[in-house]
C-alpha positions in Angstrom: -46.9 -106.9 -102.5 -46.2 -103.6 -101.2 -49.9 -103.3 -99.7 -49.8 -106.5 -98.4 -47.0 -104.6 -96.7 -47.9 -101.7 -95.5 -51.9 -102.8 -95.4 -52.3 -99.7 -97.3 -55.7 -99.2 -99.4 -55.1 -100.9 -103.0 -57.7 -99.0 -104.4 -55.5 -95.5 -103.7 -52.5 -94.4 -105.8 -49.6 -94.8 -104.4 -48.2 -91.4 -103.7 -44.6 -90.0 -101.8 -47.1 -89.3 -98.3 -48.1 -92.4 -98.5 -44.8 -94.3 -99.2 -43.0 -91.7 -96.4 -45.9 -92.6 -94.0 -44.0 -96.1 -93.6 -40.5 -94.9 -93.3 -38.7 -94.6 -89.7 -38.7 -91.9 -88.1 -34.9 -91.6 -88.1 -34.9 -92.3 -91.9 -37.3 -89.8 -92.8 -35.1 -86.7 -93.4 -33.1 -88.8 -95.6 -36.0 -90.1 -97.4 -37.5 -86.6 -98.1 -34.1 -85.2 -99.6 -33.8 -87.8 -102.0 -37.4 -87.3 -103.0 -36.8 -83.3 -103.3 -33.3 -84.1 -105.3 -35.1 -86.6 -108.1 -38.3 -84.2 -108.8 -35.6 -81.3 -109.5 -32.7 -83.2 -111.4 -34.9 -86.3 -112.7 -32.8 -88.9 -111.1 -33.1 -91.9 -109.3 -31.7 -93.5 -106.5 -30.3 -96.6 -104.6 -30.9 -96.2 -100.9 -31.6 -98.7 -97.6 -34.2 -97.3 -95.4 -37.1 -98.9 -92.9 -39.6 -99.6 -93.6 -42.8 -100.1 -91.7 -44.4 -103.5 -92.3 -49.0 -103.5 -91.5 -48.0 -104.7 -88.1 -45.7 -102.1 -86.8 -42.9 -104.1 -87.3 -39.8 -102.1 -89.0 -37.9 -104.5 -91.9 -35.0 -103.2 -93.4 -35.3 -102.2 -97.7 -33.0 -101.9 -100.5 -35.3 -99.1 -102.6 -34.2 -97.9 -105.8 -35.9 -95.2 -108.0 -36.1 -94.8 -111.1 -37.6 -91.5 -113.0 -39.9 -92.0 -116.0 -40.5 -89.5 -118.7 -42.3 -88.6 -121.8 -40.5 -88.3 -125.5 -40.4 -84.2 -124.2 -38.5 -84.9 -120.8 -41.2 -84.4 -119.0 -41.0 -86.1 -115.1 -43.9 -88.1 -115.7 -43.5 -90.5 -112.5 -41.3 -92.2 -110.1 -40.9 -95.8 -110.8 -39.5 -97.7 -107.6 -38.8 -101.2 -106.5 -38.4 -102.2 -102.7 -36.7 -105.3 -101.9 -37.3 -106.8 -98.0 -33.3 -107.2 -96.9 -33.5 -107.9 -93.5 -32.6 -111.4 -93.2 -29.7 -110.7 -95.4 -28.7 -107.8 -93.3 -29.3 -109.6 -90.5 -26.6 -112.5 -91.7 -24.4 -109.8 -92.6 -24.2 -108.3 -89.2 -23.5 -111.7 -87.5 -20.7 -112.3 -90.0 -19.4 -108.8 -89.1 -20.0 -109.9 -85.3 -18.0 -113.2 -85.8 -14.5 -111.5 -87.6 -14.5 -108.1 -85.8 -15.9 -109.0 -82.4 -14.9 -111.3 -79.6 -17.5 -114.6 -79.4 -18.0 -114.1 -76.0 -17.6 -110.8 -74.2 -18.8 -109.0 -77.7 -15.9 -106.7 -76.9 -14.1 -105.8 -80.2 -11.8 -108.2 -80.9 -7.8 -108.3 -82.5 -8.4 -107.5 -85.7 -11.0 -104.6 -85.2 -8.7 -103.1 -82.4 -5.6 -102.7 -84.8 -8.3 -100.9 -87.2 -9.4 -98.6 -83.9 -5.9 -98.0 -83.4 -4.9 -96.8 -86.6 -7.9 -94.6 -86.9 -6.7 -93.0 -83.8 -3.3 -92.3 -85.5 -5.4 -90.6 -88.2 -6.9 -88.7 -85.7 -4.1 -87.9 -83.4 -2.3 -86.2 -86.5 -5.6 -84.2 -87.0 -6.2 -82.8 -83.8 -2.4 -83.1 -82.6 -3.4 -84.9 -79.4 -1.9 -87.4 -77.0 -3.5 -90.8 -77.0 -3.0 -93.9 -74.9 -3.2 -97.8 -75.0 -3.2 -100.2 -72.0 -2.0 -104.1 -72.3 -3.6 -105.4 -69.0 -3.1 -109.5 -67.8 -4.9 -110.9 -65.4 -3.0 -112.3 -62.4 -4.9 -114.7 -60.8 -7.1 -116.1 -63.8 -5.7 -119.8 -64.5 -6.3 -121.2 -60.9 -10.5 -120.0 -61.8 -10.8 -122.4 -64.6 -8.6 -125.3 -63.4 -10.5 -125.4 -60.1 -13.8 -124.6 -61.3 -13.9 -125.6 -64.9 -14.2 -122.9 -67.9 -17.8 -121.4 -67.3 -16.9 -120.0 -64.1 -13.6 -118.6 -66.1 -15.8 -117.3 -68.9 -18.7 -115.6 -66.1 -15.4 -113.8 -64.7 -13.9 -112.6 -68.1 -17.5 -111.1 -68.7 -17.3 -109.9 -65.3 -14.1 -108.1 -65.9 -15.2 -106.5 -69.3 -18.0 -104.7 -68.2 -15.5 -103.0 -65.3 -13.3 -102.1 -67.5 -15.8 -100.8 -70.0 -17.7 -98.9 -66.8 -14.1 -96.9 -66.0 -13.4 -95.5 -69.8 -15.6 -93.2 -72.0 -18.0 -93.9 -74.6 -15.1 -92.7 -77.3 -12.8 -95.0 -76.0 -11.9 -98.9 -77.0 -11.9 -101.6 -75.0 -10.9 -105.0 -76.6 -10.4 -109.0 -75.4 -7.1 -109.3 -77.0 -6.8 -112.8 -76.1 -7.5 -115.1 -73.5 -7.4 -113.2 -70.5 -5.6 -109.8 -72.1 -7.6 -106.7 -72.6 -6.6 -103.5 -74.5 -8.0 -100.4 -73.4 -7.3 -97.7 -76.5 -8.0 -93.9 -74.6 -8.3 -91.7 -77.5 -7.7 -87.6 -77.5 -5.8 -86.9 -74.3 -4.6 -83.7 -73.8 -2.0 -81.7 -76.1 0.4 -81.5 -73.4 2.3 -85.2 -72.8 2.9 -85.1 -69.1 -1.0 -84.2 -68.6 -1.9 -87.1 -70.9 0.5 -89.3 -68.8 -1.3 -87.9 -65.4 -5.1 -88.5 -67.6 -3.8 -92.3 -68.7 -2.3 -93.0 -64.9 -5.4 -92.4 -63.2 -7.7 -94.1 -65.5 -5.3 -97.3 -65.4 -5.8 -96.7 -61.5 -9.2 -96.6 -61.5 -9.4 -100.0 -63.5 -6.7 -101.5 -61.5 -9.0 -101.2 -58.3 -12.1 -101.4 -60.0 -10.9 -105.2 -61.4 -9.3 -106.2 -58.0 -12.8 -105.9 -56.4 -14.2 -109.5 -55.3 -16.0 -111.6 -57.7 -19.0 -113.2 -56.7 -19.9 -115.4 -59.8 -23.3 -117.6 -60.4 -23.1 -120.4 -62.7 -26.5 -122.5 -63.2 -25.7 -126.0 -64.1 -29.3 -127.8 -64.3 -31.0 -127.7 -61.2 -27.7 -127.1 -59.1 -26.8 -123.3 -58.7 -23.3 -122.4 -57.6 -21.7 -119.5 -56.2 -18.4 -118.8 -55.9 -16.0 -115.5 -54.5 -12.7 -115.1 -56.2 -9.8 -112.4 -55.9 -8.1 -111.6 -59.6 -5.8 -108.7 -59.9 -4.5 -107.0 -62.9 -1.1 -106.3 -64.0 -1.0 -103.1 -66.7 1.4 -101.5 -68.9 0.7 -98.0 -70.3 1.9 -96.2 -73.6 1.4 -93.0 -74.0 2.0 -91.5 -77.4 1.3 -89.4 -80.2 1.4 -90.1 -84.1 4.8 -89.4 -84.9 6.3 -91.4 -82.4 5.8 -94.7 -82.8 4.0 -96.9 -85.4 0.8 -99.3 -84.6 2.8 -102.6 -83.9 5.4 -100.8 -81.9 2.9 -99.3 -80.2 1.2 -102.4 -79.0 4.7 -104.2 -78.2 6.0 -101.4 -75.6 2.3 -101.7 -74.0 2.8 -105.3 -74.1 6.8 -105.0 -72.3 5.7 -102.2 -69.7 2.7 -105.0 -68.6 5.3 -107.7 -68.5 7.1 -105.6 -66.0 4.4 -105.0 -64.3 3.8 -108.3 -63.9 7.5 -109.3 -62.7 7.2 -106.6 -59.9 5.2 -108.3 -58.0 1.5 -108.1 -60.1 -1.3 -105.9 -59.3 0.8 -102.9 -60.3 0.4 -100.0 -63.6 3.8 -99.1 -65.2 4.0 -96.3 -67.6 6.3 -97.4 -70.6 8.2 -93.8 -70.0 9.0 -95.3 -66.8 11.7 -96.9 -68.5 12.6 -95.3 -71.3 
């Protein structure tokens, strides 16, 4: 089986090269440790790596290694067994997609943002910096979908998500809370909390605009395409805290009130939950 694989040479013993030959690239370094660590202490291993298949094709391995020795101790060879997991991987990772990630703007969902959220507790109390969470609601959403139907409402949510994703950083977390409510998590502000107010103001200003930009959505529906141009604002409320201050839940509820306010000021607007403390 495994040169049926690899379309390695049967008639050749099967030697570390040979088998690290047809491990990624990125797996490699790994790989050779393990190798190094079982010749000197005589032990085996349970590991994933890649693994290349004859056609260039990388499938994904369970590999475990098992030493064998004479009645003296001596390492006489590596016994190993590779099992193909890639479709079970594969199922795995849409499972993982369908509980932690929204269906359709693949934006982490509820119940992987509360986990973000509390990992950026951890690591507020590490590093003894500010952080920030954003409750935005769109204004003008539910006139989309009942004049237009539900795909053009969908095209514009997907719209919105990569905006709001195109104004934050890599480290931060954006999330489809729910129908048309996004979180945006900002994660190690500054030390200082009127600096990390000014940081969380302007990047809430920058999404504000970048979302009130007009939409121009395509939607193909057999051989008919249509185009429409729609307006939708964004009303935002902004905590900005640190991990003493408040926990997860209250967190996420003064975000939510400060965007509510927002909202009854006349939409379109960002206010700061210290605005009225």
């Amino acid at each position: 089986q495994w040169f049926d694989f690899t379309g390695q040479n049967p008639e050749d013993s099967l030697t570390i090269e040979k088998w690290t030959s047809v491990v990624h690239p990125e797996d490699i370094a790994e790989a050779q440790k393990i190798w190094q660590v079982d010749f000197e202490k005589k032990t085996g291993h349970d590991h994933y790596f890649r693994l290349k298949r004859h056609d260039g094709v990388y499938r994904d391995f369970y590999c475990r290694v098992t030493p064998i020795e004479d009645e003296s101790g001596k390492l006489l060879y590596l016994q190993g067994h590779n099992l193909d997991i890639t479709d079970r991987k594969k199922l795995e990772d849409e499972v993982r997609q369908l509980a932690f990630y929204d269906a359709l703007t693949k934006l982490p969902n509820r119940r992987l943002l509360k986990d973000r959220l509390v990992q950026t507790m951890a690591s507020s109390k590490r590093n003894g910096r500010y952080c920030a969470l954003m409750f935005l609601d769109l204004d003008n959403f539910k006139p989309i979908n009942d004049t237009y139907g539900h795909a053009f409402g969908d095209a514009l949510l997907l719209e919105v998500a990569v905006r709001i994703k195109n104004c934050v950083r890599q480290v931060d977390t954006v999330s489809r809370f729910g129908g048309d409510e996004f979180i945006v998590l900002l994660n190690t502000l500054s030390k200082n909390k009127e600096k990390s107010i000014h940081q969380a103001n302007r990047i809430a200003e920058k999404i504000r605009k970048a979302l009130l930009q007009p939409y121009l959505l395509s939607l193909n529906t057999g051989d008919t395409k249509s185009k429409i141009e729609h307006i939708c604002s964004a009303s935002i409320g902004v905590v900005v805290f640190i991990h003493h201050e408040l926990n997860e839940d209250e967190i996420l509820k003064r975000a939510d009130d400060a965007m509510y306010v927002a909202k009854s000021a006349g939409r379109n607007q960002i206010k700061l939950d210290s605005d009225f403390d």
